[in-house]
GUBAFI-897384 format. One record per residue (C-alpha): residue in three letters; x, y, z. Coordinates in steps of 0.25 Angstrom, whole numbers, plus 2048, in hexadecimal, padded with zeros to 3 digits. Layout:
// GUBAFI-897384
AlaXYZ ...
***
This chain:
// GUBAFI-897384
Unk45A0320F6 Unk4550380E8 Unk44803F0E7 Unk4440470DC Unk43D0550DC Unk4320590D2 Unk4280650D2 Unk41E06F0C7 Unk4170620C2 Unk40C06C0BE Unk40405E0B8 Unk40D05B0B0 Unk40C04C0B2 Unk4130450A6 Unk42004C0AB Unk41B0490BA Unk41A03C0B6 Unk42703A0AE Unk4300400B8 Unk4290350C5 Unk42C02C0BC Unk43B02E0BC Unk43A0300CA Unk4360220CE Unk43F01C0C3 Unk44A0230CB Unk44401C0D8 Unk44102B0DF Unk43902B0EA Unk4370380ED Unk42F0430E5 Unk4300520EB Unk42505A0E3 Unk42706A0E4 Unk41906C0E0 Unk40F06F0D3 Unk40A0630D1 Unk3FE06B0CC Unk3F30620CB Unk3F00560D5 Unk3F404B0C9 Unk40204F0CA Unk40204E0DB Unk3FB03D0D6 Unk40403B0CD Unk41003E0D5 Unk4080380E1 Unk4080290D9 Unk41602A0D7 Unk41C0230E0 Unk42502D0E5 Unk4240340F2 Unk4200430EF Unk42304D0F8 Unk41B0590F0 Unk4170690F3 Unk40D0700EB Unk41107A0E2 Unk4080880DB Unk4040800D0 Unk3FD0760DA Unk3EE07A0D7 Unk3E706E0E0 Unk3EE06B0ED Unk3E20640F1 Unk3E30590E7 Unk3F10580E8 Unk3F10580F7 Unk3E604B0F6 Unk3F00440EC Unk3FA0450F7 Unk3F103E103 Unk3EF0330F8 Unk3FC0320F5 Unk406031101 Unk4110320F9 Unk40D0400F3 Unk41104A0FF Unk40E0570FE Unk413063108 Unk40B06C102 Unk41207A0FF Unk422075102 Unk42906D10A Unk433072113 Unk42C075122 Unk43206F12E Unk42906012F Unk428060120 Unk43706211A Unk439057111 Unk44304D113 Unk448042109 Unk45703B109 Unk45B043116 Unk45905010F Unk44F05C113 Unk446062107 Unk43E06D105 Unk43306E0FA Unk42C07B0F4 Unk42507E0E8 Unk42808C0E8 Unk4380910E5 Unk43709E0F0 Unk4360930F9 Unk43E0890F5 Unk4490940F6 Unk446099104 Unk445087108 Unk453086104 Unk45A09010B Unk45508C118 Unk45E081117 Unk45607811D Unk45406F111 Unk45F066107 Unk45606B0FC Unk44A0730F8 Unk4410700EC Unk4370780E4 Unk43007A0D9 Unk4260870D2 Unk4310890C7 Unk43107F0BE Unk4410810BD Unk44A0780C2 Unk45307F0CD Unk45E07A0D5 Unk4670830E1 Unk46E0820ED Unk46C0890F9 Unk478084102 Unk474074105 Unk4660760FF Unk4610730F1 Unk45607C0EB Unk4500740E0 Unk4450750D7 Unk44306A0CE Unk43C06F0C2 Unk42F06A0BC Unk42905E0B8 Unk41F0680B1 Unk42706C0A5 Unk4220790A5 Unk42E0810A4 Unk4380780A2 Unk43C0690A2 Unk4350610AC Unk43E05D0B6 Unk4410570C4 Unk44B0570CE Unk45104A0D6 Unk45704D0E4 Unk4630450E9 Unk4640450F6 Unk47003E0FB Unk4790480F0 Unk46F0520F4 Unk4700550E5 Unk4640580DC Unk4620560CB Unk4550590C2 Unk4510500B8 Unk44A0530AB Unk43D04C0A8 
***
């Protein structure tokens, strides 16, 4: 199974938009969101898209509110509020156990439990990839395009393997 990871939006919806687009044309399903959407548009927009979200919020966040009321619209928008990762809310896709952050500090203390095939995050707007033993720590960049390209990351999970794609 192939899913892709995308995070740091921060309203920047042409490249929102461009980088859903190739999601669907490669038949992905699944969409983890590591938070900053920003405004409640991006949270619709990814909502519509077909794809199954499975989002935190980041800093950049300003109304939860709004966001958290696009998600009871939108079904396939689920939002687990500040990470994924507690006992009852561990995400699974393909067999494999994920947790999910905003913030890098956590992200880092998440993968060395152990307990997850991979930990994802955000906050930094630079793409980060590392190994702790089995676990992959990755961040996935920006679709922002604030500091650097606008990027994204596709999980495999069958070659627990991983590659960032360049909007």
């Amino acid at each position: 199974m192939q899913f892709a990871i995308l995070s740091d939006v921060h309203d920047n919806l042409p490249q929102l938009e461009k980088a859903l687009e190739q999601l669907l044309q490669r038949g992905i399903q699944e969409l983890v969101f590591c938070g900053d959407f920003c405004a409640p548009f991006s949270a619709r927009l990814m909502a519509q898209s077909g794809l199954n979200v499975h989002a935190v919020f980041g800093n950049n966040d300003g109304d939860r509110y709004q966001i958290a009321r696009i998600a009871e619209e939108y079904p396939r928008l689920r939002l687990y509020g500040e990470y994924i990762g507690d006992e009852g809310q561990v995400l699974e896709l393909g067999g494999q156990k994920f947790g999910v952050t905003h913030y890098p500090f956590y992200a880092k203390a998440m993968v060395k439990t152990g307990w997850y095939d991979a930990v994802f995050f955000g906050h930094s707007h630079q793409v980060h990839r590392q190994k702790f033993g089995p676990s992959l720590l990755l961040n996935p960049g920006e679709i922002a395009g604030l500091m650097g390209p606008s990027t994204y990351a596709l999980y495999e999970t069958e070659l627990r393997s991983s590659e960032i794609i360049s909007l």
